[in-house]
N, C-alpha and C positions, 0 to 999 in steps of 0.2 A: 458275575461282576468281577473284574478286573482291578486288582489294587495300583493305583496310581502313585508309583515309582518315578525316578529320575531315569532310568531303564528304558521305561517305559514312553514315557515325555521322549524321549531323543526319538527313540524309533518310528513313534506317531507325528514329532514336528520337522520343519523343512525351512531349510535348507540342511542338508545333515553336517552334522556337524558333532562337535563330541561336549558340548556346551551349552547349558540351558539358554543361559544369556544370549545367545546368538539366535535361537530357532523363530521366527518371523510367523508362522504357520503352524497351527496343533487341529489336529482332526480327534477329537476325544467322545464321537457319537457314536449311540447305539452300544456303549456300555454299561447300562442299568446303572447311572451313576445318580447318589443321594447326595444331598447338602451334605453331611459328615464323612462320604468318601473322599471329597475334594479337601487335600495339604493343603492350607495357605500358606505356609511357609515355605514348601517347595515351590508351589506355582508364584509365588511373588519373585522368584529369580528369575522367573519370563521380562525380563523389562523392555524387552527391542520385538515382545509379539503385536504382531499386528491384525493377525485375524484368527479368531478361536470359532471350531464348531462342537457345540456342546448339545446338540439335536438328539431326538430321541431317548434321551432318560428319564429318571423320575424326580428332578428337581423342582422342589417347589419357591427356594428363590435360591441367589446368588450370595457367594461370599462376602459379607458386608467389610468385611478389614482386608479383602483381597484388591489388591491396587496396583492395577496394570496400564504404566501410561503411555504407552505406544497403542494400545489396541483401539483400532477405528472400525472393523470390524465382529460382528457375536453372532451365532444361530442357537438361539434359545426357542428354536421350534420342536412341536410334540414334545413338550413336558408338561408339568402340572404349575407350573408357576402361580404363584398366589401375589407375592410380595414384590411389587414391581421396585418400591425404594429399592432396593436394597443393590441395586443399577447406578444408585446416585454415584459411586467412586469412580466409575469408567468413565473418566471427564473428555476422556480424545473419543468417543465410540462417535463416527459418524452414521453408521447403517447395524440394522437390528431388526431380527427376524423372529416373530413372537407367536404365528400362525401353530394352527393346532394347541393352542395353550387353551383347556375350557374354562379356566375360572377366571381368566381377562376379561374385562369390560370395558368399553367406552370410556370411565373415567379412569382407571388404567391406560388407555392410552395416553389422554389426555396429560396423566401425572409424567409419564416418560416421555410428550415434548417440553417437557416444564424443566425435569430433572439431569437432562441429559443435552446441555447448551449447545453442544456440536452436531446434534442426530439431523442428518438432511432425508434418509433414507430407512424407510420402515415396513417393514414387509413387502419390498421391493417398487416402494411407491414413492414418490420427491411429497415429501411435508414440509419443506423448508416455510415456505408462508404461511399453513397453519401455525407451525409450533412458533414463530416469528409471534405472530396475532396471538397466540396466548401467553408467550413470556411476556410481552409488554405491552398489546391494546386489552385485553382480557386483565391483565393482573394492574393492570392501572386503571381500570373500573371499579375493581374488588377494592384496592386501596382508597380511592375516594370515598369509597363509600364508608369504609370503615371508619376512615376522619370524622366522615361527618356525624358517623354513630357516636362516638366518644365527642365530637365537641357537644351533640345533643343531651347528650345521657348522662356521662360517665366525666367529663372534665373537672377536678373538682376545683375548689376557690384558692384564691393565693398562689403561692410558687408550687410549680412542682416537682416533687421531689422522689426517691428511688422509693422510701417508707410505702406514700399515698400509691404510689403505681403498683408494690406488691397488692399491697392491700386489696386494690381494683382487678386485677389480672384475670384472674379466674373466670372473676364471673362478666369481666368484658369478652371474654373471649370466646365465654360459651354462648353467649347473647350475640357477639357477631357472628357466629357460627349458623342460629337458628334465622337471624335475622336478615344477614345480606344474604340476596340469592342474586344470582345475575345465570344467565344462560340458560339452556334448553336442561328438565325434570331429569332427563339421562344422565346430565353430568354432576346431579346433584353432588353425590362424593367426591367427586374431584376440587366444588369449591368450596365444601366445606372444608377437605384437605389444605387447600391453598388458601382459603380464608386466616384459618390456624396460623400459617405460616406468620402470612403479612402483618396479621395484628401482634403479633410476638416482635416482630420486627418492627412495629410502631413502637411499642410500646417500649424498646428497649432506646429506640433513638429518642424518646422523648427526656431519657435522665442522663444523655450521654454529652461528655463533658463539652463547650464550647469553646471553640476558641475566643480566645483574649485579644479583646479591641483595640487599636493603637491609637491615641493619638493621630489629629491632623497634622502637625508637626513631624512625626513617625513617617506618616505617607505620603511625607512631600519630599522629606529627605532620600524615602527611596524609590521615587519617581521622578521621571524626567517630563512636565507636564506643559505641553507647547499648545497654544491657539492654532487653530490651522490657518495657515497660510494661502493666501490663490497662488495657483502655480502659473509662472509664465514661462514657455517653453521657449525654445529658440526656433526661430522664423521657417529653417529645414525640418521642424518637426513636428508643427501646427499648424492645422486648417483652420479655413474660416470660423468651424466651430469649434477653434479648441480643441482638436482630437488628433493624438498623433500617425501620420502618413507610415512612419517607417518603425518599426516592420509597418505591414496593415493589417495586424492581426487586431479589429476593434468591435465594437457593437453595433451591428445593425435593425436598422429598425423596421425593414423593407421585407422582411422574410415572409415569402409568400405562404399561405395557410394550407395543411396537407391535404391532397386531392384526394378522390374516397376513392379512388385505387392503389394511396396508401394504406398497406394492412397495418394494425397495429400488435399484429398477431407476425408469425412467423414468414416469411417476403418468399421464400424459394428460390432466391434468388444464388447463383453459384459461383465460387469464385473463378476468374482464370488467370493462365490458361492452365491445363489439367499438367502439360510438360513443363518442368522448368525451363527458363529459357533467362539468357543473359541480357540487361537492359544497354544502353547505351552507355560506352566507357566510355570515359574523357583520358587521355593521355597523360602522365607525370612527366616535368621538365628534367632536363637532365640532372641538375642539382640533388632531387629528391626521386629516385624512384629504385632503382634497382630492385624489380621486383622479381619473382619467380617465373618462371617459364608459365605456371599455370593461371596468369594475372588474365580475366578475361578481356579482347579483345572485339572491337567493335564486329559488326555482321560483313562489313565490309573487307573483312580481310587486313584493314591494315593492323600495325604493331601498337602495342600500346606501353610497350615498358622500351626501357633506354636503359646502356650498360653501364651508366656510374649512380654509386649509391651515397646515398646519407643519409645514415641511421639517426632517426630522434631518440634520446636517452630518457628517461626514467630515473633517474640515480638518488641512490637510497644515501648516501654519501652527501656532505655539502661542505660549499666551501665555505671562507674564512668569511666573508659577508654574510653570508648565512647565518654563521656562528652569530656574529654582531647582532643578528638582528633577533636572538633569542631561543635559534633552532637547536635543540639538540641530536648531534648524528644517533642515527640507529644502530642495533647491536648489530648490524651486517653491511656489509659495504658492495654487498652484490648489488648489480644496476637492473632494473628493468628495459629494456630497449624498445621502444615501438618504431614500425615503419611505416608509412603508407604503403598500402596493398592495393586497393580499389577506388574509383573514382565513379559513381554511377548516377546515372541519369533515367531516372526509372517514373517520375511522376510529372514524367513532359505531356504539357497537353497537343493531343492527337496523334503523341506515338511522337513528337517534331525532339528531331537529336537538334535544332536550333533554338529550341527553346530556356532559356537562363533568365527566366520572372518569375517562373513559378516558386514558390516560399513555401520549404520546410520547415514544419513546428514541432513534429514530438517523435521520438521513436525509444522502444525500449527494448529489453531483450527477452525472448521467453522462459519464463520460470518453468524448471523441468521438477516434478515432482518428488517429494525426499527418499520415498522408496527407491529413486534411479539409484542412488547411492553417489551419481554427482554431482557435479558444483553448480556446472551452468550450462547456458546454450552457446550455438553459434550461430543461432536465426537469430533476428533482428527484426521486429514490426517498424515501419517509418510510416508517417503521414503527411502530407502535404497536398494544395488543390484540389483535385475531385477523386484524389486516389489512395488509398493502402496499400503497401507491400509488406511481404513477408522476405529477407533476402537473409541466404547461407552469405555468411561472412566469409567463409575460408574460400567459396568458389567463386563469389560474385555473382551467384545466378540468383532470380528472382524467385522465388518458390511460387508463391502466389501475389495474385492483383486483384483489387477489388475497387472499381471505380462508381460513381455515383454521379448523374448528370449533375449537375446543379449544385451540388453540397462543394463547402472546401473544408474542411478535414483540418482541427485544429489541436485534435489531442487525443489520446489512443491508451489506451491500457489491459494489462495481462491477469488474468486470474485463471482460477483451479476450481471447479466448479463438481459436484457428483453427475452420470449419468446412471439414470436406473433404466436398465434393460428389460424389465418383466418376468413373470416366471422365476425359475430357479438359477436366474445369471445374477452372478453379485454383480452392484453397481459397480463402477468405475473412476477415477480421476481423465478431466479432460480439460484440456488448456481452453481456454478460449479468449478472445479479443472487444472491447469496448471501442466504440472511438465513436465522434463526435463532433462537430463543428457550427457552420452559418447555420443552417436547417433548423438546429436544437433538438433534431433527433439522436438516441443513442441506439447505434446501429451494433448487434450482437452478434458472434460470427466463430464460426469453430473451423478453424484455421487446417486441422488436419482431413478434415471428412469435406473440405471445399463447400460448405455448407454457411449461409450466410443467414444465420436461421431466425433473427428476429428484429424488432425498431420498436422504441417507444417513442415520445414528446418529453423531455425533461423540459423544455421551458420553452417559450417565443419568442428567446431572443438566440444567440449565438450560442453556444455552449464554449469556454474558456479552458475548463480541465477537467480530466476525468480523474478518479483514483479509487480502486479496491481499499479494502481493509485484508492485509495481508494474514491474519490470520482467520478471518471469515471471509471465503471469497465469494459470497453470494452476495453481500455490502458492498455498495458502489455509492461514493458522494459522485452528485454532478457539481459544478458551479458556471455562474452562466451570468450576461452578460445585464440582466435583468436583477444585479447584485443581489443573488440567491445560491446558496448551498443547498442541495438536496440529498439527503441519503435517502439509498434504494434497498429494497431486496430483491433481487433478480431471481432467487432460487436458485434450482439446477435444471434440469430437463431431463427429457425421459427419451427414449428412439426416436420418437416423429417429432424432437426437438420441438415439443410445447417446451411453454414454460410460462412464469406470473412474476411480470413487476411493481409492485408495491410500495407506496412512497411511506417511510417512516418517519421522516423528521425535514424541518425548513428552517434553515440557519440566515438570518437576514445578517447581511455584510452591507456597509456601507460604498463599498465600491467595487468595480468590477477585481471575482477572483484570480488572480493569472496564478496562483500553485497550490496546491494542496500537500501537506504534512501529517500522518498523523505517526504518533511519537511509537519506537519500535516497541518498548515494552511494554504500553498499555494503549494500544492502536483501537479500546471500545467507547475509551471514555474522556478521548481531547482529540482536537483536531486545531493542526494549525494552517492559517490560510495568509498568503501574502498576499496584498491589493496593492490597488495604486494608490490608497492611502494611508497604507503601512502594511504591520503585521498582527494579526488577530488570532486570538484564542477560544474556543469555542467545547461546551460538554457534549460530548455524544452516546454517552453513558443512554441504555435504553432501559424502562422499566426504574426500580429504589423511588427514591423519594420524591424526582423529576420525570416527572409524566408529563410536561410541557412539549407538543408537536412541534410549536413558535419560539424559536430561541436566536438572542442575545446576543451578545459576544462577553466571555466572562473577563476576558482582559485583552486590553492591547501594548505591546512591547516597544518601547521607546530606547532608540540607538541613540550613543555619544553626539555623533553628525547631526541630528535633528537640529543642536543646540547652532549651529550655523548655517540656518537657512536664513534666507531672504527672499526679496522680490524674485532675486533670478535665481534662486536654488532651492529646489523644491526635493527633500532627501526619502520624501514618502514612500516613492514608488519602489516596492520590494519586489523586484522581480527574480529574483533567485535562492531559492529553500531548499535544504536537501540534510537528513541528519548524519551525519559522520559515526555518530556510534549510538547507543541508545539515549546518550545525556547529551553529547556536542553536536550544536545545529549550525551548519555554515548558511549566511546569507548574505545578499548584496542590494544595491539600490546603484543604479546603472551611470548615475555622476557623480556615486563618489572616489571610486576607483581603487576601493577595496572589497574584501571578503572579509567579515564579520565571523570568529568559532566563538560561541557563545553556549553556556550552559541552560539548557532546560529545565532540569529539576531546580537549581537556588535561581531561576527567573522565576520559575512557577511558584516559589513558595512566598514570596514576597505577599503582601496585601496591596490590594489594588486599590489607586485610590478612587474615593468616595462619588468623583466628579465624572470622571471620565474613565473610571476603569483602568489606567495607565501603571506599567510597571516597567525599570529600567532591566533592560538585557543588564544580564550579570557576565561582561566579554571578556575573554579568553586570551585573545589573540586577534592578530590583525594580518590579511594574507595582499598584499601589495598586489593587483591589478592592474587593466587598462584603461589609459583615460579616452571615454569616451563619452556621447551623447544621445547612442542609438541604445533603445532601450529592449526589453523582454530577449538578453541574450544570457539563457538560463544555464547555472550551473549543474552540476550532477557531483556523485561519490560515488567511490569502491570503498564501503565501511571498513575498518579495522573495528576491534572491541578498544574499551581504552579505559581506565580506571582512577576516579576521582582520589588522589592520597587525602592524606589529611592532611586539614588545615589548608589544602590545594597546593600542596607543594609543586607537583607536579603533573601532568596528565603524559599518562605513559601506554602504548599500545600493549598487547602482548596475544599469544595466539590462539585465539579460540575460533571456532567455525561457526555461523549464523548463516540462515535465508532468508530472504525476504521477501515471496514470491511476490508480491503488488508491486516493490519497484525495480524487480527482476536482479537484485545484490545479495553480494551475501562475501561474508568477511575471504579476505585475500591475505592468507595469515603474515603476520608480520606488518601487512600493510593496510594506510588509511590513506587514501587519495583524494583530492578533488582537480576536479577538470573543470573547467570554463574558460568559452569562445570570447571574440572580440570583434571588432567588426571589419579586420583586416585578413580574418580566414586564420587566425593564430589560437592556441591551441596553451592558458593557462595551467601550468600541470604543478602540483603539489605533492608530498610525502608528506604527511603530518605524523613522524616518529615521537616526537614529545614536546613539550612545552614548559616553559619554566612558569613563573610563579608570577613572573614581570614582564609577560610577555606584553601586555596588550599596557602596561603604565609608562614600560620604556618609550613610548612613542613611533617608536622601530616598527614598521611594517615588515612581516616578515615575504621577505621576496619569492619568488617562484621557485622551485627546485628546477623545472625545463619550461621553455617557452619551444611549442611545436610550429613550425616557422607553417603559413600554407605551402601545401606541395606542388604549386606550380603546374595544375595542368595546364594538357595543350590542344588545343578542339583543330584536330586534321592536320596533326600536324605542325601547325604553323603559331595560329593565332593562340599566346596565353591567355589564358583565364584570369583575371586577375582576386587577389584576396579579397573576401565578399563576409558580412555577417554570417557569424556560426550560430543559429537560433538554438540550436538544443545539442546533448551528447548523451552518450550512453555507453557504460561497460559494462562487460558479463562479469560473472562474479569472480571469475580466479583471473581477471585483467590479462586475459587472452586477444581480445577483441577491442576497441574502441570505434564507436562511432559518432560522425558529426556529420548533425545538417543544413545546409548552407541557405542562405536567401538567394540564390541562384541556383535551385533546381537540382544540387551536386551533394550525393551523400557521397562523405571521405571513409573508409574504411580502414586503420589501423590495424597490425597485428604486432604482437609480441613477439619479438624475438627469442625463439625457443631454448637457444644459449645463454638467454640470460635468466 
């Protein structure tokens, strides 16, 4: 046996390097290693490893005070392990290999998908929906029942209090131990173990302090609480039933039922074409294009860029209006520059370069895994009509296409999902794509292997949004036009690209959802949704003390503007959500012709009132917009970090690095942007460097830092294009890239200007 030095650690981990902190990689098997050979103190300076093999020794459990929080991968195979807790500290371990271990058993496994929230991958096998089903359909059986033990038995009379509960404790808990059984004689220890837990965990929440009640008076002061109003639209944007024509992204109710040679299993179906190849350019007017020699051009040979330029700016810089209006400059006065670069027409129906109806709704950018060690992509997912593309930004070529006879495609999204390969191949991270539409099928698709590998039914009606939970990327909420929210577990998949989706939870909303939020640092246990008739909050917390499938809305958030509707102004419909940093949420409602920066955590904390739930956004700031009438033309961000001073003196950026694979961002240091279209092809652009204290009481809207003019294509030549609704945008995370997609069939592509 081998004493385990620092020596020794460098020369067994990898990438080499002459620093423990660094090494990603330790190979430490097959040296008769005991519990008491392993340093904690040494190996705790591992904090950037991310896969240890500790195979073949003789340990019988792991270092309980050893705390390694990068490690996603362990090979704990061929030892003698006994004590599987002793696992519970590796909180990021996604994959764990425990084979050859003789004194495992069934509820040993059972306890490590319990203890280990991230494990998708177990002896080279996807558990993601077992361990799902027993963190919270299993352990929310075992709790019921416990209640109902203790209100049978054990409840005693009068208040209760910390005294009566020690008192009780013991022998409630050995009582629930013998007495609730739930599951198959094999895993008896497992829920005795987990029994233990929960009732200890009852028990404590039963003396734990309550919050303090307000006053009706209390919760009306800090609510803004409206009757609802009928909305009446304006004549360009209501049909006979009341339902708006433009966009037409709406609910249908005609969706034909899936024919039985749809599989609900994996389609085989392949993306094309296998070459990249370039879609149909549109031409920039001379005003805006100066683009580079390598701007692709149509098949036909002709030019697509013109020799005079002008650069849209970014500038971090503002001026004296600016100031007025409460912005304060940032510490750098460097500009960002963006230009147009690409103009594509990629999701024309039948391949027709004349085609300008078809309507794009979502596109985002792919989240590259944290191990890459960078920021962002330059592929781009877009959706609209019956088709998906996958497009390189820098080249304009299409990578991939994925069409669907009959479906139109109304929302699309990226996650990071485990593949387990079998045998002795560690799993893998692999990107893959959601998307969604009329059908209310969610079609799953793994973008690099050209593999379109699965469909379920999220609902009968249209499906409206999709969205991951960025830090578990096997969670997918759907929401749909049959005003439901659904979270899913999708799992991962294995080679032949099975896999199981499972519905966890059913969020009723009162009207259809158009966005899905959920808040960056606690993305398990809230979800925010804008409808058309308003903004709602919702727990999505799985497992504790809500075990509820059927849920609610725990509040809904009521803006200044509500307080001036009438017959013709209806300020409900939130069509525009996105958070700016983990606390500041910008949104918009499409007639009133601002952008709302509003705090999340002092809106959350409020009490809701008693009636209807309602709490007042607690607003920030006011970001001066376009006045328009057409609605669902959704904002986006490039996050900055930004920190609440005290007393709110100020909200100030500063630079720190964040991702977010689900909505493909992640901090762009220095900077906090938002972008949002208008229905004239213009291009809302914002720096939100800081904010004073009076921003949103001064009455001052604070104005755009640049308005990106449309860039004037020209189809052959001749005939402009003229400025058309920009339904959706998207930036990669170090604002390299920007993209917009138009209601005329035309994704615009942006690039940075590498000198600025």
């Amino acid at each position: 046996m081998e004493q385990i030095t620092e020596k020794l650690l460098l020369e067994k981990g990898s990438p080499k390097t002459n620093r423990l902190e660094q090494i990603k990689s330790l190979n430490l098997s097959k040296l008769r290693l005991k519990l008491q050979d392993l340093p904690v103190r040494l190996l705790s300076r591992l904090q950037a490893l991310e896969r240890l093999d500790l195979s073949g020794n003789g340990l019988q459990e792991f270092p309980k005070s050893l705390k390694l929080p990068m490690l996603r991968f362990l090979d704990l195979s061929d030892n003698q392990m006994e004590d599987v807790t002793s696992l519970e500290s590796l909180v990021s371990l996604e994959e764990l290999k425990m084979e050859d271990n003789l004194y495992i058993t069934v509820s040993d496994n059972y306890k490590l998908m319990v203890l280990l929230s991230n494990l998708r991958i177990y002896n080279g096998k996807d558990v993601s929906t077992n361990a799902n089903h027993l963190r919270y359909v299993y352990s929310d059986n075992l709790r019921s029942r416990i209640v109902a033990l203790w209100e049978k038995s054990f409840c005693p009379s009068g208040p209760i209090t910390a005294e009566k509960v020690s008192a009780l404790e013991a022998k409630f808990i050995s009582t629930a131990r013998q007495q609730v059984k739930f599951g198959p004689s094999s895993v008896t220890d497992f829920t005795k173990w987990k029994v233990e837990i929960i009732a200890k965990e009852f028990l404590c929440s039963l003396t734990e302090p309550k919050e303090k009640s307000s006053d009706s008076s209390d919760a009306e002061e800090s609510s803004v609480v409206l009757s609802p109003v009928k909305r009446k639209q304006t004549q360009s944007l209501t049909d006979t039933n009341n339902m708006r024509l433009t966009p037409r992204k709406k609910p249908r109710s005609d969706i034909a039922a899936p024919s039985d040679k749809d599989s609900p299993r994996k389609s085989s179906l392949r993306l094309k074409p296998r070459t990249p190849v370039k879609a149909d350019v549109v031409g920039l007017s001379p005003r805006a294009s100066n683009l580079h020699d390598r701007t692709p051009t149509k098949r036909t040979g002709m030019p697509a860029t013109h020799p005079k330029a002008k650069h849209a700016c970014l500038s971090s810089s503002v001026d004296e209006a600016q100031r007025d209006a409460d912005v304060l400059p940032a510490g750098s006065t460097k500009t960002v520059c963006l230009k147009p670069l690409h103009v594509l027409q990629c999701h024309s129906k039948a391949d027709s370069s004349e085609d300008f109806s078809t309507q794009l709704w979502a596109c985002a950018f792919q989240p590259l895994p944290l191990s890459t060690g960078s920021g962002g992509s330059r592929l781009v997912a877009t959706c609209g009509g019956d088709s998906l593309c996958v497009i390189d930004c820098e080249t304009g070529m299409v990578m991939k296409k994925y069409k669907v006879s009959g479906e139109e495609f109304f929302s699309l999204a990226w996650s990071t999902v485990l593949m387990s390969r079998g045998g002795n191949a560690a799993a893998q991270h692999c990107s893959i794509l959601a998307a969604g539409g009329k059908r209310g099928l969610v079609k799953l698709i793994h973008p690099r292997n050209n593999v379109a590998y699965g469909e379920f039914r999220a609902s009968r009606k249209s499906l409206s949004i999709l969205r991951f939970n960025h830090q578990q990327g096997n969670f997918l909420f759907t929401g749909s036009y049959d005003n439901k929210i659904l979270m899913w577990d999708i799992g991962g998949v294995d080679s032949q690209y099975n896999y199981k989706a499972v519905q966890l939870l059913t969020l009723e909303v009162s009207a259809a959802p158009l966005h899905i939020c959920l808040p960056p640092a606690s993305p398990r246990t809230h979800l925010l949704t804008a409808c058309e008739d308003g903004l709602h909050c919702y727990s999505t917390q799985l497992g504790g003390n809500n075990s509820a499938k059927n849920r609610s809305k725990e509040m809904e958030i009521n803006f200044p503007i509500y307080k001036k509707e009438d017959k013709e102004h209806d300020y409900h419909t939130i069509d525009g959500l996105s958070f700016l940093t983990d606390d500041v949420v910008a949104s918009k409602n499409y007639l009133h012709g601002c952008i709302y920066l509003w705090s999340w955590s002092r809106t959350k904390a409020q009490r809701p009132d008693k009636k209807n739930r309602a709490v007042s956004a607690v607003v920030l700031a006011e970001l001066q917009w376009a006045n328009t009438e057409i609605p669902y033309l959704a904002l986006n961000t490039c996050p900055g970090r930004m920190a609440l001073c005290d007393a709110f003196k100020h909200v100030q950026c500063f630079s720190v690095r964040t991702m977010d694979p689900d909505r493909g961002l992640s901090l762009c240091a220095g900077q906090a942007y938002i972008v949002c279209g208008d229905d004239k092809g213009r291009l809302w652009t914002y720096h939100v460097s800081s904010l004073q204290k009076n921003s949103f009481q001064s009455g001052k809207p604070i104005r755009p830092t640049e308005v990106l003019e449309w860039p004037g294509p020209l189809k052959n030549g001749v005939r402009q294009v003229e400025g058309t609704s920009i339904n959706s945008v998207a930036m990669d995370p170090e604002l390299r890239y920007l993209v917009a997609l138009s209601d005329k069939n035309m994704v615009i592509v942006w690039k940075r200007d590498e000198s600025s």
